[in-house]
C-alpha positions in Angstrom: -11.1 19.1 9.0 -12.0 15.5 9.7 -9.4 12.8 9.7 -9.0 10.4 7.1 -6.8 7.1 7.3 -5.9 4.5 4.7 -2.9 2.4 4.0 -1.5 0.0 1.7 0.3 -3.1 1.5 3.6 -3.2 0.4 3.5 -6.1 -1.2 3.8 -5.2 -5.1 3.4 -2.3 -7.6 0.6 0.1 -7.5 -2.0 -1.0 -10.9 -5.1 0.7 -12.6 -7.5 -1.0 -10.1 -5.8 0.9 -6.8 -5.3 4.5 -8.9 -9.1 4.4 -10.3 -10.6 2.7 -7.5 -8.8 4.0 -4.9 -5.7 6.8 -5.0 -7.7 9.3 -7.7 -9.8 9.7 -4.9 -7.2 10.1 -2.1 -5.8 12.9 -4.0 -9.0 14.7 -4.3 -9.2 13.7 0.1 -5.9 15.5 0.6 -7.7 19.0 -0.8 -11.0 19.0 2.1 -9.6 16.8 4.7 -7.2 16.0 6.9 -5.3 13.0 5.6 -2.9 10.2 6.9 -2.0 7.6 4.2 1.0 5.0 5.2 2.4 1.8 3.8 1.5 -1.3 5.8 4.6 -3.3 5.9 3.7 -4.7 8.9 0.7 -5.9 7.7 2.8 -7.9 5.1 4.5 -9.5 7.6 2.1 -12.2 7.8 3.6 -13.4 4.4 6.8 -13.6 5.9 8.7 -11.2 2.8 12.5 -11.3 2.6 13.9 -7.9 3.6 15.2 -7.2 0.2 11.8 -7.8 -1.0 10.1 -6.0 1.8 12.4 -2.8 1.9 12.2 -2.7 -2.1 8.3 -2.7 -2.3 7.9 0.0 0.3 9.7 2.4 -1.7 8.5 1.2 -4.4 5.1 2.2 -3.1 5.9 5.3 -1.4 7.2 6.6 -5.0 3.8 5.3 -6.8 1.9 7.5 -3.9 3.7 10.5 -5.0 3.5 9.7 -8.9 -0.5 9.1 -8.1 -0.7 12.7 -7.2 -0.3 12.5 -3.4 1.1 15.7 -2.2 3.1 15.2 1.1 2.6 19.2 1.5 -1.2 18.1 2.0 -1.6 14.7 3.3 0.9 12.8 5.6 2.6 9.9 4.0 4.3 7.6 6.3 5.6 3.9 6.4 4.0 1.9 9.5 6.7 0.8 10.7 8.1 4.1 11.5 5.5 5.1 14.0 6.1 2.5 16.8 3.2 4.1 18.8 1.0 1.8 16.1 2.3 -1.7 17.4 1.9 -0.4 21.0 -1.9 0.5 20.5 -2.2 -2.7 18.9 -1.0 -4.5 21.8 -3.6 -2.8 24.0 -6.3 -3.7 21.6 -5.7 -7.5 21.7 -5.8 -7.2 25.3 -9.4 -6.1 24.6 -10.0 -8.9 21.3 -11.9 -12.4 22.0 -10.5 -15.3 20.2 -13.9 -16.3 18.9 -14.6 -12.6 17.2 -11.2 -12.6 15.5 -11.7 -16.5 14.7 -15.2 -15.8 13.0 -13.4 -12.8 11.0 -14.0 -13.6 7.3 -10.7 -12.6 5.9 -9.0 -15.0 8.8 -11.2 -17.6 7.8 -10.2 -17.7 4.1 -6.5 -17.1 5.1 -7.0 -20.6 7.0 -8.3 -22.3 3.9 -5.5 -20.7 1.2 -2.7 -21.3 2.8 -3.4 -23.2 5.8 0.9 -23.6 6.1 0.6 -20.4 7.2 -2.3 -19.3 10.2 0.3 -17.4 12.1 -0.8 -15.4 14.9 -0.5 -11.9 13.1 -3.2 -13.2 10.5 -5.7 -13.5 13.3 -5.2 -10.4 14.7 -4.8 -8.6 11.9 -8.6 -6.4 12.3 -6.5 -5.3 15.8 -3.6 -3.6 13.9 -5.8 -2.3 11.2 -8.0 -1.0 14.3 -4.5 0.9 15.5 -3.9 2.3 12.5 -7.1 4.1 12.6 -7.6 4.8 15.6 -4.2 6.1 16.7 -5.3 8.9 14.5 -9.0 9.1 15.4 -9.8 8.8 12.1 -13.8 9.3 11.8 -13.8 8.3 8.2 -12.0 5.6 6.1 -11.7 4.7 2.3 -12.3 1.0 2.4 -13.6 -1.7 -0.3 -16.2 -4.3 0.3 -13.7 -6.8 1.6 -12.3 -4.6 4.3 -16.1 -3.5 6.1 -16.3 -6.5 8.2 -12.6 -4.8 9.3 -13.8 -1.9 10.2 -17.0 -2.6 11.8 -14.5 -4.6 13.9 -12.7 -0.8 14.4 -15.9 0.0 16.0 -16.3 -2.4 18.5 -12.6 -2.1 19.8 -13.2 2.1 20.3 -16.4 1.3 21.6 -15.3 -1.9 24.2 -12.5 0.3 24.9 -14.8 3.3 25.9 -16.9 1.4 28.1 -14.5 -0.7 30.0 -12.5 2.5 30.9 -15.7 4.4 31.2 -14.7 7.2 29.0 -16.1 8.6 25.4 -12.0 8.8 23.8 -12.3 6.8 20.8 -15.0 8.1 17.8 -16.6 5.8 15.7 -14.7 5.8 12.3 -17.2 5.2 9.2 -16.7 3.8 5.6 -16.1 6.4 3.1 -15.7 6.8 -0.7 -15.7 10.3 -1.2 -19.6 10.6 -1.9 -19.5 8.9 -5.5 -19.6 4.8 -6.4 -16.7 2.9 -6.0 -14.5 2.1 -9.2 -14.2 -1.7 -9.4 -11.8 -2.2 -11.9 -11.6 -5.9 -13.4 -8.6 -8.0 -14.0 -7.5 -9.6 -17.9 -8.0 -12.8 -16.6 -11.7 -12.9 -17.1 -13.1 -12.8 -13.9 -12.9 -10.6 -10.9 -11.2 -7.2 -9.7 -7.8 -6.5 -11.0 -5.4 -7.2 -8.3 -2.2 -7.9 -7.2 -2.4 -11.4 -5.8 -3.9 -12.7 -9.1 -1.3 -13.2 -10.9 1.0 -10.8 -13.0 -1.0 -10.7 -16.4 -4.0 -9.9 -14.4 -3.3 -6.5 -13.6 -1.9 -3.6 -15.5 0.5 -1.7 -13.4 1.3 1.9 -13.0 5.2 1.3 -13.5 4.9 -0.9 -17.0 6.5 -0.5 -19.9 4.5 0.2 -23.1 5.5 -3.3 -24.9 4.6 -5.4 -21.5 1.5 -3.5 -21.3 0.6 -4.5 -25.2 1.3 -8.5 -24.1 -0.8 -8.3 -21.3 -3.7 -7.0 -22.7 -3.5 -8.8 -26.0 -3.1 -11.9 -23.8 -6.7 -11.1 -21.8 -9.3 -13.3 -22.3 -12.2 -13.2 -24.9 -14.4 -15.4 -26.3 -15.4 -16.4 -30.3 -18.0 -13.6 -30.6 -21.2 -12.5 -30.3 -23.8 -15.0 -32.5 -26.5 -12.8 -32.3 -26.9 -9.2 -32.3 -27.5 -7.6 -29.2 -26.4 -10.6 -27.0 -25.8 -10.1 -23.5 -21.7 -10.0 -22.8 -20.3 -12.9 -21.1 -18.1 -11.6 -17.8 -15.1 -11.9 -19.8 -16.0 -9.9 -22.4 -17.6 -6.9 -20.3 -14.9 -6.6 -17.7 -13.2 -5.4 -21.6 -15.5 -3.5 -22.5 -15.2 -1.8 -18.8 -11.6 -1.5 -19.4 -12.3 0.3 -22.4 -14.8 2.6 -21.0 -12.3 3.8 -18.0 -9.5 4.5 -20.2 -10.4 5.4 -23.6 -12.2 8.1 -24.9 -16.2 8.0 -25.5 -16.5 7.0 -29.0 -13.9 4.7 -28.9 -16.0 2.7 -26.6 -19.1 3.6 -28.7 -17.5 2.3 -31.7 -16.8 -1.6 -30.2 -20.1 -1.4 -28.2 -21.9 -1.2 -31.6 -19.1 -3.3 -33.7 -20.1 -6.2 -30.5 -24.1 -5.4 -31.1 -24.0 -5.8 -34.8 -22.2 -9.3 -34.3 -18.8 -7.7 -36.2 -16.5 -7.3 -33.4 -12.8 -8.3 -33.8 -11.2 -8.5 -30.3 -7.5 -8.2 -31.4 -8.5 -4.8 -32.9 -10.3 -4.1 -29.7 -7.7 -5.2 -27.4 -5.0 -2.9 -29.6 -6.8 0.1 -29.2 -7.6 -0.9 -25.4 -3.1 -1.2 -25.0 -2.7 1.9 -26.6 -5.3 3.5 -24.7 -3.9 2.0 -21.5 0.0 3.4 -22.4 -1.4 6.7 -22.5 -3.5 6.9 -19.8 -0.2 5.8 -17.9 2.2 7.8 -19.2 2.5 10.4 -16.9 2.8 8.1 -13.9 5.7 6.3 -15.9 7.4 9.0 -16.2 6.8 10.5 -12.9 8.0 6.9 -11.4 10.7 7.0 -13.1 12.2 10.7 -11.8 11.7 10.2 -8.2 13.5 7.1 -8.6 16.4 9.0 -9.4 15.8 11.3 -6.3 16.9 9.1 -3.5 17.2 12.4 -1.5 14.0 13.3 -1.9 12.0 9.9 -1.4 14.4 9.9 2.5 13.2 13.4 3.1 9.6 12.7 2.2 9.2 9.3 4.4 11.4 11.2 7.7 8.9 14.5 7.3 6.0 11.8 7.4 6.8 9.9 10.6 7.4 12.7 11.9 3.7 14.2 11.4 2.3 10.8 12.0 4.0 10.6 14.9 3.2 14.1 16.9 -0.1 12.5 16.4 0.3 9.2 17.8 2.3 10.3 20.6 -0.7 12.0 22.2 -2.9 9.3 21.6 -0.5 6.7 23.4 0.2 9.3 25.9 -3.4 9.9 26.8 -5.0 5.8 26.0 -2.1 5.0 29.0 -3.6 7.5 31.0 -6.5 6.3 31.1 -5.2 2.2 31.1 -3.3 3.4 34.3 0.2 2.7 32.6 1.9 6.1 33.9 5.1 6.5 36.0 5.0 6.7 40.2 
């Protein structure tokens, strides 16, 4: 089968943007592929967490994996940090990483301009470690958005500088993939954008919330006065709604305040109580599901030990063989 890697940062709660766009897919992965999905806690590093905070939101995370439908019987799940062989793959990757390609990197140069308090040297290398990730798996295919392509072109030029300065064919190209249909993008209540993590909390709707939070939240979302004549073109704010309604409520529910909009009779408040209640029980079972491996302390240890255990049968070889061919081997 081939090899799929993704990971995640552990830097909050899982929300309806990473199940639909993302993990409803990974769980359908898991079934035809081989499959390695970690936690990235060392990618959140770079905003220096406190290790309360940092130790909290990986479990956290690895228990919204398994409440997604991620089967560690079928996939590996494993927390980053676990498999050391990563950070030493990474350090023979910056050893082949120019200054001025990690400089120009997109997501770098943002970084700079947000919080420029902050450019420490794990933000600019970060396309190296992601390049580890995958590659210490040889990964050929990986479920990535639109802001993580520049990353993994980046992927591809490390295998492929590697290959040619040790004049060997070891590292595969690894490719975008999103299981053969479009990409989900789920938008945020805020009016504007994805839903996301970093956007603030009433922006996204996560896995873990309670049924009343949920009903703030959305009835908090934004909107507008109303349509003023019939048939007008939705403003953003009003069709990242309407998209909201279409992913998580049933047909002619959508049908119903697509034509109450088009006929200039639309009453948001009704519209954004349907969309809460609609939104509580499309979550429900991942609630629920939260909250019993929360209670299973056992279970969530033997889950994350069984998984760096499989990642790391895998990585061993790879470091064993990359310092082969390096030349790092003992006399």
């Amino acid at each position: 089968m081939e090899i799929v890697v993704s990971g995640i940062r552990s830097t909050g709660n899982l929300h309806l943007g990473n199940y639909l766009g993302a993990m409803k897919n990974f769980v359908k992965m898991q079934e035809t592929h081989s499959c390695y999905f970690f936690i990235a806690d060392l990618h959140s590093l770079t905003t220096h967490p406190t290790p309360g905070d940092l130790h909290g939101n990986v479990k956290n995370v690895l228990i919204e994996y398994l409440a997604a439908g991620i089967d560690p019987e079928k996939a590996t799940i494993y927390v980053q940090s676990d498999v050391p062989e990563v950070t030493e793959l990474y350090l023979y990757l910056n050893m082949i990483s120019y200054l001025g390609e990690l400089e120009r990197c997109t997501s770098f140069k943002e970084k700079v301009r947000k919080q420029p308090e902050n450019v420490n040297a794990g933000l600019l290398t970060y396309p190296t470690l992601m390049a580890a990730d995958i590659l210490i798996h040889h990964a050929t295919k990986v479920p990535v958005g639109k802001d993580q392509e520049q990353h993994l072109e980046m992927t591809r030029n490390f295998a492929n500088r590697f290959n040619f300065l040790y004049k060997t064919d070891y590292f595969k190209e690894p490719f975008a993939f999103n299981f053969g249909t479009e990409l989900v993008k789920v938008p945020g209540l805020d009016g504007g954008g994805k839903m996301g993590k970093s956007e603030g909390e009433g922006n996204a709707v996560f896995l873990r919330d309670e049924p009343e939070l949920i009903r703030k939240k959305v009835m908090r979302a934004v909107s507008d006065s109303g349509p003023t004549v019939p048939n007008q073109e939705k403003p953003e704010a009003i069709a990242n709604l309407f998209t909201l309604l279409q992913l998580v409520s049933a047909p002619e529910t959508y049908d119903h305040f697509n034509e109450a909009y088009n006929a200039c009779r639309i009453r948001y408040g009704d519209m954004k109580k349907q969309l809460a209640e609609d939104m509580i029980t499309f979550t429900a079972p991942f609630r629920e599901k939260i909250r019993e491996l929360s209670a299973d302390e056992a279970y969530i240890r033997q889950v994350a030990e069984e998984g760096a255990m499989k990642a790391s049968e895998s990585a061993r070889k790879t470091l064993a063989e990359v310092r082969e061919i390096i030349g790092i081997k003992p006399f």
